[in-house]
N, C-alpha and C positions, 0 to 999 in steps of 0.2 A: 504494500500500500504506500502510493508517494506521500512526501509531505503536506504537497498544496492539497492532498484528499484527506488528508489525516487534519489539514484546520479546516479545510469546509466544511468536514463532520462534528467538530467542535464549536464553529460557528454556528452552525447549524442548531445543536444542542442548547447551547443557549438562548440562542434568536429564540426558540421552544420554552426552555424553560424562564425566556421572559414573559412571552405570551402567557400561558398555562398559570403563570406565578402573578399576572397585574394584579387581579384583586386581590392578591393576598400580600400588598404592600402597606400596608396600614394599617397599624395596632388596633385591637377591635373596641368600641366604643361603647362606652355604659350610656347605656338606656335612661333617657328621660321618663318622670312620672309625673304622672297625669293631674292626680291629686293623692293627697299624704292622707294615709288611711294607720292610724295611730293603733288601729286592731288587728292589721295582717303585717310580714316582712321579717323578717330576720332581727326579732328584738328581744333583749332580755329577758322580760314578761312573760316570753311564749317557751322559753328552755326550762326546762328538768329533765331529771332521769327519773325515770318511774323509782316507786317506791322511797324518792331523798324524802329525808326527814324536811320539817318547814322550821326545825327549834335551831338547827345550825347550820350555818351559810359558810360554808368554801371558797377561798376564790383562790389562785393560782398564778403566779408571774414566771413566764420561763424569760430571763434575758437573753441577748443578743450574743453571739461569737461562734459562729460558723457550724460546722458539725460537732467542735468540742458544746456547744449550748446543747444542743439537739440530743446528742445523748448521755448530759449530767441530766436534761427537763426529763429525760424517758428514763434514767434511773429512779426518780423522784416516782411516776406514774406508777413504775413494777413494785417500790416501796408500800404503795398506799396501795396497791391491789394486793401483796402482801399482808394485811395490817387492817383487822377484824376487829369491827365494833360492834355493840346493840344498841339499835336506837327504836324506840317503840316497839320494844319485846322483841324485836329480829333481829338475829347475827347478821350483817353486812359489811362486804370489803367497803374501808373507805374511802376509796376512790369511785364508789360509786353515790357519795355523797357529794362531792364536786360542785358549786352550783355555776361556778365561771372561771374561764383561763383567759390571762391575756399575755399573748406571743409578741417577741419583735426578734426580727432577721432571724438567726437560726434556732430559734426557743420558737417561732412561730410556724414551725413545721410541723413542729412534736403538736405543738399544739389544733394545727387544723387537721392533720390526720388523726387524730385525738377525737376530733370535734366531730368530723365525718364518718370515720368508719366504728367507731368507739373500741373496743377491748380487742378486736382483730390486730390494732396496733401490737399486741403482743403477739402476734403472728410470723408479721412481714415484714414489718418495719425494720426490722435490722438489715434485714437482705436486698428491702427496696432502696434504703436509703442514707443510713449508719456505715454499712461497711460497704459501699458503694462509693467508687470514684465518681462523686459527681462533677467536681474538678475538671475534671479531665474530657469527663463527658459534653460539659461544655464548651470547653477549647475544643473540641475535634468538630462539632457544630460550627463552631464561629470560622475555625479557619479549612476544614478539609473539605467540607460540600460545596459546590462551585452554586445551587441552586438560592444555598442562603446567600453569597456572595451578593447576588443581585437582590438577592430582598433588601441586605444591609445596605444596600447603595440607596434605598427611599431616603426621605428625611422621615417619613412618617413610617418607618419601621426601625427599630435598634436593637441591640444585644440583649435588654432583659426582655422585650416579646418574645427573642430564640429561647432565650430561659425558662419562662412560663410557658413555652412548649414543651419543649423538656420536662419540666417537672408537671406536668400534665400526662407525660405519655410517662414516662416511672412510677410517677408517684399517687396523681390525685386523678385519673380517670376520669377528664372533663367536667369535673363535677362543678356542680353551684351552689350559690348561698341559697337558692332554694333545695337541695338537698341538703346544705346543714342546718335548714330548717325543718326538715321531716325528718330529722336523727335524729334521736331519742337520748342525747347528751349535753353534758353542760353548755352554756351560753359560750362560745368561741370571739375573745377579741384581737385581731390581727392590726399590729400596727403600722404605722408609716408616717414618714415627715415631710410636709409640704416642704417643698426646696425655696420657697421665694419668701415666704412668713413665720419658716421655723414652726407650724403649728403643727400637733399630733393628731394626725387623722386613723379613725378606727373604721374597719370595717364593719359597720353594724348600720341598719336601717335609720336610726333614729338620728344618726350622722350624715347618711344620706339624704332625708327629707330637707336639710339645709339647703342641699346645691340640687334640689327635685330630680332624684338618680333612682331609678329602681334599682337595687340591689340583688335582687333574687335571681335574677339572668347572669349575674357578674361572676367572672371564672373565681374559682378560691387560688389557684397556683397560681393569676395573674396576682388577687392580695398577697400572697407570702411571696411572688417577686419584689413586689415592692417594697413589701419589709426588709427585706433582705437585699435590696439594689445600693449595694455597697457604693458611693461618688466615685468617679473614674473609672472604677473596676467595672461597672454596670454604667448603666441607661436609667435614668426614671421610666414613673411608668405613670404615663397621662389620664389623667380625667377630664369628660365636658361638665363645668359648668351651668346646669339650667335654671340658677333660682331665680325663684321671684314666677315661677309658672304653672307652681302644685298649689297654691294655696296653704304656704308652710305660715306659721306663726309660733313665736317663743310660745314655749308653758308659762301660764301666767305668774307662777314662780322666778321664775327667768323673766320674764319682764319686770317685774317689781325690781329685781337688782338692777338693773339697767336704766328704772324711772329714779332711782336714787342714786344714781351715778356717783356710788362712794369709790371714785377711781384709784382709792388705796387696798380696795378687798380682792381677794384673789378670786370671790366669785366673780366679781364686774370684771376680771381679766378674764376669765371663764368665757362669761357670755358675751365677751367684744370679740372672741372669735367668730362667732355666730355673723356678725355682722360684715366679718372681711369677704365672704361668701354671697352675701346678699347682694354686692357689687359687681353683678354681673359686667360691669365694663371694666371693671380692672381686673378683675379676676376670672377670665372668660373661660380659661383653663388651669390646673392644678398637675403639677407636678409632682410625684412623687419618688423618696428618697428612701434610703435603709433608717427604719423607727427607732436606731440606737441617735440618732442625731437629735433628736429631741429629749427619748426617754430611753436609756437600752434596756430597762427592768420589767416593763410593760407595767407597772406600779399605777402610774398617773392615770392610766385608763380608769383604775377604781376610785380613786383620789377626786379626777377631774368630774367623776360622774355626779360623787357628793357633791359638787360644789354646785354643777349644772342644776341640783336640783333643788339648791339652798338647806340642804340638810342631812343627814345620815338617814332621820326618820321618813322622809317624806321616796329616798330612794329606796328604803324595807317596803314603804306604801306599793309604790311601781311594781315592785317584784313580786308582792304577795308576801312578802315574809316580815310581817308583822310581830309572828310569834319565838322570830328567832330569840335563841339565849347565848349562842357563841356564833360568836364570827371569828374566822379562823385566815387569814392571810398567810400562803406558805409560798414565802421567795425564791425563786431559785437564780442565782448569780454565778454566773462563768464568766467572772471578768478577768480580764489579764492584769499583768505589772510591769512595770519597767526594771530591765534588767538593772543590778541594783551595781555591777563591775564599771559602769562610766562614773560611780561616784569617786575610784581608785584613780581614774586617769586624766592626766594633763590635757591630751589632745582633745581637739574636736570631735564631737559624736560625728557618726555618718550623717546623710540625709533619710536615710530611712529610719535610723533608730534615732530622728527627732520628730520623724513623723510618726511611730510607734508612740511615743513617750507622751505625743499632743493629746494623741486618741488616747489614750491607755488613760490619763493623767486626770483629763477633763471629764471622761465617763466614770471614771474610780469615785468623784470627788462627787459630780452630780449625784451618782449612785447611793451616796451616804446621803447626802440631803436628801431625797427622798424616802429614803427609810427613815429620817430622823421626822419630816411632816408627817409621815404616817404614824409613828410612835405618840408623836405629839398630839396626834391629834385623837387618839382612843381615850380619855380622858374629858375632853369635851362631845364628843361623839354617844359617849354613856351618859351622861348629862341629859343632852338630847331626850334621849330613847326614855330615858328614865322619867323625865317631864313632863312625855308625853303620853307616855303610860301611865301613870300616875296621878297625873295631877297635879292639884295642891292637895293630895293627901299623903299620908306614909308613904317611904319608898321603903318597899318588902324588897330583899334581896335575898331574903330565900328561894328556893326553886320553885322556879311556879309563879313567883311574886312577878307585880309590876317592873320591880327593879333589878328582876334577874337576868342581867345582862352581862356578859365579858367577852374581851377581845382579847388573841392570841394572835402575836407576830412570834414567825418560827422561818428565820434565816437559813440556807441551806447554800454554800458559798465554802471555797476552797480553805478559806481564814479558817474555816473552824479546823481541820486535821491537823493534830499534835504533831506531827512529824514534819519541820522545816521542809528538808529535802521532798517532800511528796507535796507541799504546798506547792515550793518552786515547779517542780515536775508539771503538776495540772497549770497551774499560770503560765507556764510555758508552753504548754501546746499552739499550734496556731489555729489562726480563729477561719482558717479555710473551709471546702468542704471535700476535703479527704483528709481522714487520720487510717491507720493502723486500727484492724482487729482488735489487737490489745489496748490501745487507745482508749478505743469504744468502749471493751467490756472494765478497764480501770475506771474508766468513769462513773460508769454505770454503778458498780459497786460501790464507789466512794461516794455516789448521792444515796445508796443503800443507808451505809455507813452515816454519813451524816445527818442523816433526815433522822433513822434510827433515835441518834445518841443524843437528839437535841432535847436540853432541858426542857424548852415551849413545849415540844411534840409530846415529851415524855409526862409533861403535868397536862396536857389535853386528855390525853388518854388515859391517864389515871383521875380524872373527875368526869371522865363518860362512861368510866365502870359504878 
């Protein structure tokens, strides 16, 4: 075969595979709604898992950092399916008490294969996607197919659409936020960060009605690309903007903080988000970024919601769980550290490990602040709950009583294992998405391990016996 026939067959092919490929140059687009119907769509209100207690509320944070996240968060999961309690006369694992998880970048994987398929996670998940080069799997995507070539040439296609292909055909089976609305499992919150306003956008319907987006058509492995669309390494991954066309309005809770415009409260920073949205002409499109950029703990998702609603009590209203008596917050943190050998030496760090040290440094620090509002703020939060149960009469804080209320933070984070050298170890992993087998299943065990031994966990369990 000559040469000049061996490139007309390659012209050729392509000439083809541009045809064949034009529609499929541009990211797919989420769906305008029509009007905001506050009783259907992918909202907290509508998740449980059969049989959860309504006395205690679970919620769940996997952080950010690659595959090392992904399987300290599904250490955590095998812990609590593990880890047998009675609640209303019946033995149940509980992990099936769970009432909400909120994921960012690689903690948002565990978490929406979690949310979708439920306990089958302990099936496949290793093999689909823990000890799987996903890595690599994507570099042979981006640079060895000659068909993606030309999709990457749109401007309105990029590297995390090839991604959310990808992790659609491995992992999540085209599915939708309308099937993790007909799963039979906890409330699923996947994060992301507008790239122009820094603000934390969650995948859930109630956040949608903002920019009038039906949800329920919208891929779930496009959400956990976006979570996980690391700057430079990835592409955003775009939203349209439609508000101001569903008929959306603040909850009148939300308005009331916004008519008193105390622009010193963190709710009135709360709900000026609300408003950056409403701006259809500057805000006609939404960017989105990897959701450690704002929060890497997925924390603020529970945090920001209290706030949306002006109250602890008034978000137990929303949910149904009025009759809670513990709320249970269990963190899980795989954050890194800076190596600690550039404090030994004279020269210049590299470029890379000040660009380590920046990320590493800044999410370390927000990381504690965050847990520090959360801690702080269970103290006023019981208050709350108690006032409004109550009264102006006794607060009963016997069981059963109006005032029997308490919160449990239970950290679960590399800091806690006694042994230096296994600290550094796990901190040191990289926050890619390929580690080693051993990797996986060391991690795995060390959120066994530390979930285990933790004091918080170890006095839950011992006052639900």
């Amino acid at each position: 075969m000559s040469k000049v026939f061996r490139l007309f067959t390659l012209w050729t092919s392509i000439s083809t595979a541009i045809f064949s490929l034009s529609g499929c140059l541009h990211y797919p687009i989420n769906k305008p709604l029509a009007t905001v119907d506050p009783n259907s769509g992918y909202r907290g209100k509508f998740k449980v898992q059969p049989g959860n207690s309504d006395e205690m509320l679970i919620f769940l944070s996997f952080s950010g950092g690659g595959t090392r996240a992904s399987a300290f968060s599904y250490g955590v999961l095998e812990e609590l399916r593990n880890t047998e309690v009675t609640m209303n006369g019946q033995k149940r694992m509980l992990l099936h008490e769970i009432d909400g998880i909120s994921g960012v970048s690689g903690g948002s994987f565990t978490a929406a294969y979690y949310g979708l398929f439920g306990d089958r996670i302990f099936e496949d998940f290793e093999t689909k996607f823990l000890k799987k080069n996903v890595q690599g799997g994507l570099t042979r995507r981006f640079l060895i197919r000659p068909d993606n070539w030309v999709r990457l040439s749109s401007p309105f296609f990029s590297r995390s659409d090839l991604a959310a292909e990808y992790y659609d055909k491995i992992l999540f089976e085209k599915k939708t936020f309308q099937d993790m609305t007909a799963s039979k499992g906890p409330m699923v919150f996947i994060n992301a960060t507008d790239m122009v306003t820094g603000i934390r956008v969650a995948f859930q319907q109630d956040a949608f009605d903002i920019i009038c987006s039906d949800l329920s058509s919208y891929p779930v492995a496009r959400a956990v690309t976006a979570s996980s669309a690391v700057p430079v390494v990835l592409t955003p991954i775009t939203l349209r903007n439609y508000s101001n066309n569903c008929g959306f309005t603040l909850p009148e809770e939300a308005a009331r903080v916004q008519r008193e415009h105390d622009i010193s409260s963190r709710s009135f920073h709360q709900i000026s988000n609300v408003a950056v949205y409403q701006d259809v002409a500057k805000h006609k499109y939404i960017h989105l970024v990897d959701g450690g950029v704002s929060d890497n703990l997925g924390l603020r998702a529970a945090i920001d919601r209290v706030l949306a609603f002006g109250s602890v009590w008034n978000t137990l209203k929303y949910l149904k769980l009025e009759n809670t008596r513990k709320v249970v917050f269990v963190v899980v943190n795989a954050e890194t550290e800076v190596p600690s050998h550039w404090s030994l030496l004279g020269k210049a760090p590299t470029i890379s490990a000040m660009f380590g040290a920046y990320s590493s440094v800044s999410v370390t620090r927000y990381n504690y602040e965050t847990v520090m509002l959360l801690r702080e703020s269970f103290r006023r939060w019981t208050e709350e709950i108690q006032k409004s149960r109550c009264g102006d009469g006794p607060i009963s804080t016997e069981p059963g009583g109006c005032g029997d209320i308490k919160f449990y933070l239970v950290e679960v984070k590399f800091d806690a294992l006694r042994d230096e050298a296994e600290r550094h170890y796990f901190k040191g992993m990289p926050t890619s998405f390929k580690l080693s087998d051993k990797q996986v299943d060391d991690l795995r065990d060390a959120a066994h391990r530390i979930l285990a031994e933790s004091e918080e966990f170890q006095q839950l369990l011992a006052e639900l016996k």
